[in-house]
Every structure is written in C-alpha cells, then in structure tokens.
N, C-alpha and C positions, 0 to 999 in steps of 0.2 A: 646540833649534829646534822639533823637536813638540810640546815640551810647550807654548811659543810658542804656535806652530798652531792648539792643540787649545783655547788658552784664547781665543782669538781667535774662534774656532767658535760656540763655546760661547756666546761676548759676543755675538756676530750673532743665532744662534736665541733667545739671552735677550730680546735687544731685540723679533726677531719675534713670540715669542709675547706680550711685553708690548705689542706694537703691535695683535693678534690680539684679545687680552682687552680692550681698550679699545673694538675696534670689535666686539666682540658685544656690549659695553656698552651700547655708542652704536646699535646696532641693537635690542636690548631696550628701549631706554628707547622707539626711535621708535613700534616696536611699539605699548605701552602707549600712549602720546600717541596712536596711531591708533584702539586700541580706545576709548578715550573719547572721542574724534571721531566714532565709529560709533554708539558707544551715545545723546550725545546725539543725531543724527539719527533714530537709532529713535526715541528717547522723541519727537521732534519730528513722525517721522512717521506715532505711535499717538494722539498729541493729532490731530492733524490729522483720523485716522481716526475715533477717538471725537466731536470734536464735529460731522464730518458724518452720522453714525450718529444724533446728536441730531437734527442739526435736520430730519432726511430723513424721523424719528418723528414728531418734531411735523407737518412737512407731511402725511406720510402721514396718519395718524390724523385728521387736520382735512377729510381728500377722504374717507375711511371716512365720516365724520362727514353729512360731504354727500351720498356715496351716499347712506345710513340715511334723509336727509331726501326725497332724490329718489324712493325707496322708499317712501315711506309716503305722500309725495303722486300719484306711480301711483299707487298700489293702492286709494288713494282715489279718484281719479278713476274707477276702473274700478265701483269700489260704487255711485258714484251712477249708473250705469249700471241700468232697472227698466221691466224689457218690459210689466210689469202695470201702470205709471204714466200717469194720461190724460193730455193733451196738456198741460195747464198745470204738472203736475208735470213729465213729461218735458220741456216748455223751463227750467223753474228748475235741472233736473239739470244739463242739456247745458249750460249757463252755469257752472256751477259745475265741471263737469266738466273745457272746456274750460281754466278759471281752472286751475284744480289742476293741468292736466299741463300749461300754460303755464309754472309753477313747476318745476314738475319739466324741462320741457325745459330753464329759463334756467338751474337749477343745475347738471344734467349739461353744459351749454357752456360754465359757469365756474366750478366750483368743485370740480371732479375731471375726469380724463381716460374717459371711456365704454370705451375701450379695452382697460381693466384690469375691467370685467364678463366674467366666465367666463360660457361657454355656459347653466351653468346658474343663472345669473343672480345668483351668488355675485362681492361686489368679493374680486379676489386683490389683496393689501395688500401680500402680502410678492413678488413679483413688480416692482411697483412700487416697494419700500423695493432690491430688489436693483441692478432699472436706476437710482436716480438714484444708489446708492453708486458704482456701474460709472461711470458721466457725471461724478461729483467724482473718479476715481480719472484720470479723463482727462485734468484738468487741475490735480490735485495730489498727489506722490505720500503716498500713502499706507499703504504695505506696510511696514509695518517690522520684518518676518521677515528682511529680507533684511541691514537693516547690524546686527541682534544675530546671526545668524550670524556675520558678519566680524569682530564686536569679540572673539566667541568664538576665530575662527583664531587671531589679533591675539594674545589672550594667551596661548594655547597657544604662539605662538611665541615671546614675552617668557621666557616660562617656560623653554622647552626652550630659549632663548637665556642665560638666566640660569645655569642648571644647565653650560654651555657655558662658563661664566668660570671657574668652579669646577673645570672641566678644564686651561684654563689658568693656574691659580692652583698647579695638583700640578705640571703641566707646566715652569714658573718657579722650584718649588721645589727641583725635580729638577737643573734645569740649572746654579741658583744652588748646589748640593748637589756637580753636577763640577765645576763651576768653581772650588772652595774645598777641593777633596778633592786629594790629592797620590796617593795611591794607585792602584792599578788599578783599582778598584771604581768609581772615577769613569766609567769608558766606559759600565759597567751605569745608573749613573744618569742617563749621559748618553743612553743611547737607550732608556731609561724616559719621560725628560724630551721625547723628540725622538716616542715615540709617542703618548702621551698629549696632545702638541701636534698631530697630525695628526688625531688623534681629533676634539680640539677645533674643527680647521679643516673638518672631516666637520660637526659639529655646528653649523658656523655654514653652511654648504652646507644639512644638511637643516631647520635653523630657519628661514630667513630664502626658502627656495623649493620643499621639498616638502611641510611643512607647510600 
C-alpha cells in the first residue's frame, strides 16, 4: 500500500512539473512575442524621431537662411545712411533706405520667427530645432529609449525562463527515475526531483515578475 502511495505521489508531482514546464514554456514564448512587439515600436518610434529631425532642419536652415537675408538688407539700409550727402543724394538714400529695411521688415514677419535673434544679434538655430522637436514630441511619440529597454527585460526574461524548463526537464527526470526505481534510492530521487522542481517554480516566480 505505500509503495501504492508513493507511486501515486510521484504520478501527481510528475504531471505537476510537466504542467510547470509547459507553462514557463508558454511564458518564454510570450515574453519573446512581447520583445518584438517592443522592438518594432521602437524602430517605429526612432523613424518617427528621425524624419522630424529632417524636416525641423530643413525648416530651420530655410529661417537661417532668411535671417542671413534680413541681415544683409539691414545693414544695408543702414549704409546708405551719409551725413556728408546734400539733399538730393540724401533723398535718393532715404528711398532706398526705407525700400531695403521694408524688406527686411517683411522677411523677419514671415519667413523666420524674430524671436530666435539672441541679444547679440546672433539667430540661435539650435534652440529653435530643439522647441519644434519638443512641439512634434507633443503630439507623437517619439522616444524610443523607452520600448528597446522593455524588449531588453522581455528577453532576459525568455531566457531566464528558458533556462527554467531545463530545471524542470531534471526535475521530470528525477521523478520519472522514483517512479521506475524499486529500491530505496528512489526517495533520494525523489526529493532531488521534488527540489529541483520548486527551484524551477522560484524560477518562474523570479522570470516572469522580479525580472
């Protein structure tokens, strides 16, 4: 009747751990499935990043571009500016004067933000490439630091869930080992078999939530 007992036992913990090893299985695989879930969101959300980075250069560089013109028609305005000039030369200036920083006014009110001139009359370009990445980041994300860490946890826990089956593969072997054994030696394998499976069930505790 105990040997009965003991092979009955045995039959139970077998099935358990085979039922154990199936689901760190089944937990590993999801894992993975989740890290390539992650990973393409990253790649999806460094495309994202990268072609606003494009086109926020090309905008940027194109108001650069405009400053440089609104600058040079100042400063030309300001030249024909000539206290030694009689009167019929100084009205041809002031006409011409007027014209040029008419230009220069119409470009600084539409074709760069004035804003982005430093005090010392330097355009900050990368100030202006930084807010409009910040303003696209508003309404896409674009970080993708954040899901290639996760796909990283993701397979570390595949892995250490993998390594985890392998526990319960010794553990199966051990138990299928008292089960088929007549001897006493069998109890040793069986609570080789019955450790090694709690191990395993540690290992799916710390794969699947301290990981």
């Amino acid at each position: 009747m105990k040997q009965e007992s003991f092979k009955s036992l045995i039959a139970v913990l077998t099935a358990i751990v085979t039922v154990l090893g199936a689901t760190a299985a089944c937990l590993a695989s999801v894992a993975v499935s989740n890290a390539g879930d992650a990973d393409f969101a990253g790649l999806n959300a460094s495309i994202r990043a990268q072609k606003a980075e494009i086109v926020n250069y090309v905008y940027g560089y194109e108001h650069y571009r405009a400053f440089t013109s609104y600058m040079r028609y100042n400063e030309f305005g300001n030249l024909m500016y000539d206290p030694a000039a009689d009167p019929e030369t100084d009205a041809r200036n002031g006409a011409i004067q007027r014209e040029v920083w008419g230009l220069a006014s119409g470009i600084s009110s539409v074709f760069f933000s004035p804003r982005y001139i430093n005090p010392d009359g330097q355009y900050d370009l990368e100030r202006e490439l930084q807010e409009a990445f910040a303003q696209d980041a508003q309404g896409a994300d674009l970080d993708a630091a954040p899901y290639f860490e996760e796909s990283d946890k993701l397979r570390r826990q595949s892995s250490f869930l993998t390594s985890t089956m392998i526990a319960f593969a010794f553990s199966f072997w051990f138990l299928t080992l008292a089960q088929a054994t007549e001897k006493n030696i069998k109890f040793l394998w069986a609570i080789l078999g019955s450790l090694i499976g709690l191990g395993g069930i540690a290992g799916i505790i710390i794969g699947r939530f301290l990981l």
